[in-house]
C-alpha positions in Angstrom: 183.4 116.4 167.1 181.3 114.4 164.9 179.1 115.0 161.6 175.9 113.3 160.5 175.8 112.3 157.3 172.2 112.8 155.7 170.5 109.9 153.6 169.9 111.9 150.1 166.7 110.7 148.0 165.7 111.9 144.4 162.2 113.0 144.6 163.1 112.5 140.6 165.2 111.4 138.3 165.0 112.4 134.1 167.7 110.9 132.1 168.2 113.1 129.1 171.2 111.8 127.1 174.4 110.2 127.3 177.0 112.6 126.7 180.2 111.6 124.6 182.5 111.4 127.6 180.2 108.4 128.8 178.7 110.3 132.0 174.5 110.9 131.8 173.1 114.4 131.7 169.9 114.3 134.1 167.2 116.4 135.9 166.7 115.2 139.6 165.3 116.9 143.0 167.6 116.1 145.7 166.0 116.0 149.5 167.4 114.3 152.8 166.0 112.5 155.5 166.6 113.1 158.9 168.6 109.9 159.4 172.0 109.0 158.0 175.7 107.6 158.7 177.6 109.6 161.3 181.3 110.4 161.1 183.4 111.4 164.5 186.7 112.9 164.7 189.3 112.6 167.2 193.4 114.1 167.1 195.9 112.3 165.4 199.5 112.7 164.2 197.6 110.1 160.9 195.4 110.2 158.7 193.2 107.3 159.8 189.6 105.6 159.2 187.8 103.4 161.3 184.2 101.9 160.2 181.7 100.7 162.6 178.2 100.1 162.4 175.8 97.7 161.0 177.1 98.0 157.2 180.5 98.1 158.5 181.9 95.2 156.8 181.1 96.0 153.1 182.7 99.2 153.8 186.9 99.7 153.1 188.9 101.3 155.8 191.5 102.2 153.2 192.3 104.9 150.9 189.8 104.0 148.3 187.0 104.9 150.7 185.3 108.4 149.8 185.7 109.6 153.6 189.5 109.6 153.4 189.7 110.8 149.6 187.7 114.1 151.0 190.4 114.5 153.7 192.9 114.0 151.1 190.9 116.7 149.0 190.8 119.0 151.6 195.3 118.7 152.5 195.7 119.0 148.9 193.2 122.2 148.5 194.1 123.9 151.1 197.6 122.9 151.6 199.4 121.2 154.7 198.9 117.7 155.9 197.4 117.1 159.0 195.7 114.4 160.7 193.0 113.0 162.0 191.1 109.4 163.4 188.1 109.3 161.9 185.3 107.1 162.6 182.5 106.3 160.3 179.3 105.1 162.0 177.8 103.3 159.0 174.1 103.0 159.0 173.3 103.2 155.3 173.4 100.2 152.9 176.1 100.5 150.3 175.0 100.9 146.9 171.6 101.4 147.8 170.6 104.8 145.7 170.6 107.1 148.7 174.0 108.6 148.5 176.0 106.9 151.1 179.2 107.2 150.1 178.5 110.8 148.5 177.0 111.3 152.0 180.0 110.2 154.5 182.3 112.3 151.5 180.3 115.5 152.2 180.4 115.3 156.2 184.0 114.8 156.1 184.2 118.2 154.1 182.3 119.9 156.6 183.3 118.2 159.9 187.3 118.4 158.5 187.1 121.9 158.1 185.5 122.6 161.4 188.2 120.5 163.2 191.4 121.7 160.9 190.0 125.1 161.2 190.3 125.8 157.7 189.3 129.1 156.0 186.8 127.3 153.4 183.6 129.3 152.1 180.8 127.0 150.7 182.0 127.8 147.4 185.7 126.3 148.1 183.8 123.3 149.7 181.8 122.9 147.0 184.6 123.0 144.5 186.3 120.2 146.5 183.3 118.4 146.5 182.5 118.6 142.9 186.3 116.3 142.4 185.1 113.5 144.5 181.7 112.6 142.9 178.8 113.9 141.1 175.8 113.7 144.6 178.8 114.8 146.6 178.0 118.8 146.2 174.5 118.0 147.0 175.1 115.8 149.9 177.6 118.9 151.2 174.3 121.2 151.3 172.3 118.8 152.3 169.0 120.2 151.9 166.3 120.4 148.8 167.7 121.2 145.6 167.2 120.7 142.0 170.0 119.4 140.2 171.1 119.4 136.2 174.4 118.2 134.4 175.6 115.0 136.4 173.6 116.4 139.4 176.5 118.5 140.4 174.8 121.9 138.8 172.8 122.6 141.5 169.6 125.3 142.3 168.9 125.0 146.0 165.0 125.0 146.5 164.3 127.5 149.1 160.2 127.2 149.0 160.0 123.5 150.2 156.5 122.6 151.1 157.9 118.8 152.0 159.5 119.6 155.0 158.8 117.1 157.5 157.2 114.7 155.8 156.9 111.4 157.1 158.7 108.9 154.8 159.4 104.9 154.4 163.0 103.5 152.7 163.1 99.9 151.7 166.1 97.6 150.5 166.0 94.7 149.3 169.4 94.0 150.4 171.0 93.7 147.3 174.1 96.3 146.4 173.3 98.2 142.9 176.2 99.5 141.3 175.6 103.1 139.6 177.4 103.0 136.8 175.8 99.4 135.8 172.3 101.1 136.2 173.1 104.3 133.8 174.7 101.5 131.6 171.6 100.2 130.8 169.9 102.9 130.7 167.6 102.3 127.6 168.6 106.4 125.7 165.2 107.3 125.5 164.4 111.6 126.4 161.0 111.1 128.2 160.7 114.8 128.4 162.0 117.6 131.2 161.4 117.5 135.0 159.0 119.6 136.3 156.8 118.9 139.4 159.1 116.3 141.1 155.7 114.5 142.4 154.2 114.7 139.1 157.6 113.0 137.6 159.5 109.8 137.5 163.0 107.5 137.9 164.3 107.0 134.6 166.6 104.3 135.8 163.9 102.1 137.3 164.1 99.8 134.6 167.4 99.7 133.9 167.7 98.9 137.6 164.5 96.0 137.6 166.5 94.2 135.2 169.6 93.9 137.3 167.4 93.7 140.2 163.8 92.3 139.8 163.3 92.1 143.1 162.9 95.7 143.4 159.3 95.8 141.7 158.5 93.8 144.6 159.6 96.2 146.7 157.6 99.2 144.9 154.6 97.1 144.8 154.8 96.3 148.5 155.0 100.1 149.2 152.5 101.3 146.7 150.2 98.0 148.7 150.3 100.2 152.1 147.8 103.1 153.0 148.6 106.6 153.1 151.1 107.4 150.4 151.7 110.3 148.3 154.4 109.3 146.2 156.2 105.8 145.7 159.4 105.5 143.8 163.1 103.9 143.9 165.9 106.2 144.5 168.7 107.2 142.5 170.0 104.3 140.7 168.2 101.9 143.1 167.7 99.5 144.6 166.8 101.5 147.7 162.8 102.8 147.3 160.8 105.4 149.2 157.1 106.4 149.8 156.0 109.5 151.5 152.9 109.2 153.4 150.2 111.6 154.8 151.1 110.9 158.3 153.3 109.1 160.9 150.6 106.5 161.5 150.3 105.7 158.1 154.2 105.4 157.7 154.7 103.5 161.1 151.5 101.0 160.0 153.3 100.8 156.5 156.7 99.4 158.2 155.0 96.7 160.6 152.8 95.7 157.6 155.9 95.2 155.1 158.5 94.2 157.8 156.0 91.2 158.5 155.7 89.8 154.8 159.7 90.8 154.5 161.4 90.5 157.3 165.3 90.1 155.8 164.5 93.6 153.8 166.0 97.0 155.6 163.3 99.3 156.3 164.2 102.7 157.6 161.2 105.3 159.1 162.0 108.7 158.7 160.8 112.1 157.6 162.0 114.8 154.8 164.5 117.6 156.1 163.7 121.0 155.4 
């Protein structure tokens, strides 16, 4: 059996205070792309991980890695201990703003319960995946949805008029850690999210200063033809543009690959 494990964007991101336990209340849109990591499952008397791929080497095969933590989840939730090999194709950057880790988390949940044959509802998933991280609940849906509190509180967005749109990731190939970016954070309330297009990344900022080089990158994308929106991800330093076609997106990637060729570039489009 085996899993994919969407890329998550946020459309948005509105920082509106720090809370007194140290963790950021925020508005965001969550969407997916089509491409991702993808995790396989084989039987096994162990619980055991196995990381492949072009990111595989930044990427820890032991217990501290998210993929095993939502097995762990899972035994503990539901009782039992079974096992299982697991192997995680890892396409994704780490660190990169697009859930990766939150990502490969969620398709364990859903590929472990499948191949443990568990009696989990989405809510008892969703529980689980509300223990292992604050993107993992919206990573487990995978699909459009508006999300309040640490992004856990989720609205799912069932009139999505961005499906299929054709869209451009860049990285500039430097790991961003989250809780750095939120650090820095400069506490300003710019005001509630309403039309995702029509809003902003509080965190760009905070992340440009940790990592200039992701202006660059936004000014690069906003430089290509086509776009509707350009903006970094998350808590960087992955960024995004969605374009008005395929040709415009596929132009965009030869044009920025040329001037950049050591940044990763992924085409894609939105999921519904």
């Amino acid at each position: 059996m085996e899993e994919p494990a969407f890329a998550k964007l946020n459309l948005a991101l509105h920082v509106r205070s720090r809370e007194p336990d140290g963790y950021h209340r925020i508005e965001t849109v969550f969407a997916f792309i089509e491409e991702g990591d993808v995790l396989r499952v084989r039987k096994n008397d162990h619980l055991i991980l196995e990381v492949e791929g072009p990111f595989a080497g930044q990427v820890s095969e032991g217990q501290d890695n998210l993929v095993l933590q939502s097995a762990m989840a899972l035994q503990q939730h539901f009782g039992g201990v079974q096992g299982a090999a697991l192997t995680l194709q890892k396409n994704l950057p780490i660190a990169s703003g697009v859930g990766g880790g939150s990502a490969d988390a969620a398709a364990a949940l859903r590929l472990l319960t499948r191949f443990w044959q568990l009696p989990a509802s989405t809510d008892n998933l969703l529980e689980v995946a509300k223990s292992l991280g604050s993107d993992v609940p919206a990573c487990l849906l995978s699909r459009p949805a508006r999300g309040e509190g640490r992004g856990e509180q989720l609205a799912p967005l069932s009139d999505w008029p961005l499906a299929g749109v054709p869209v451009l990731l860049v990285n500039p190939g430097t790991a961003l850690a989250t809780a750095a970016v939120f650090h820095g954070w400069d506490g300003q309330d710019r005001g509630p999210l309403g039309d995702p297009l029509a809003g902003r990344n509080d965190l760009e900022g905070s992340a440009q200063q940790l990592v200039p080089e992701i202006a660059n990158v936004l000014a690069a994308l906003r430089a290509t033809g086509g776009t509707r929106l350009v903006r970094m991800s998350g808590s960087g330093a992955t960024c995004f543009a969605l374009y008005e076609t395929d040709a415009a997106r596929d132009a965009a990637l030869s044009q920025i690959t040329a001037v950049n060729p050591d940044w990763w570039l992924l085409a894609s489009r939105l999921k519904g």
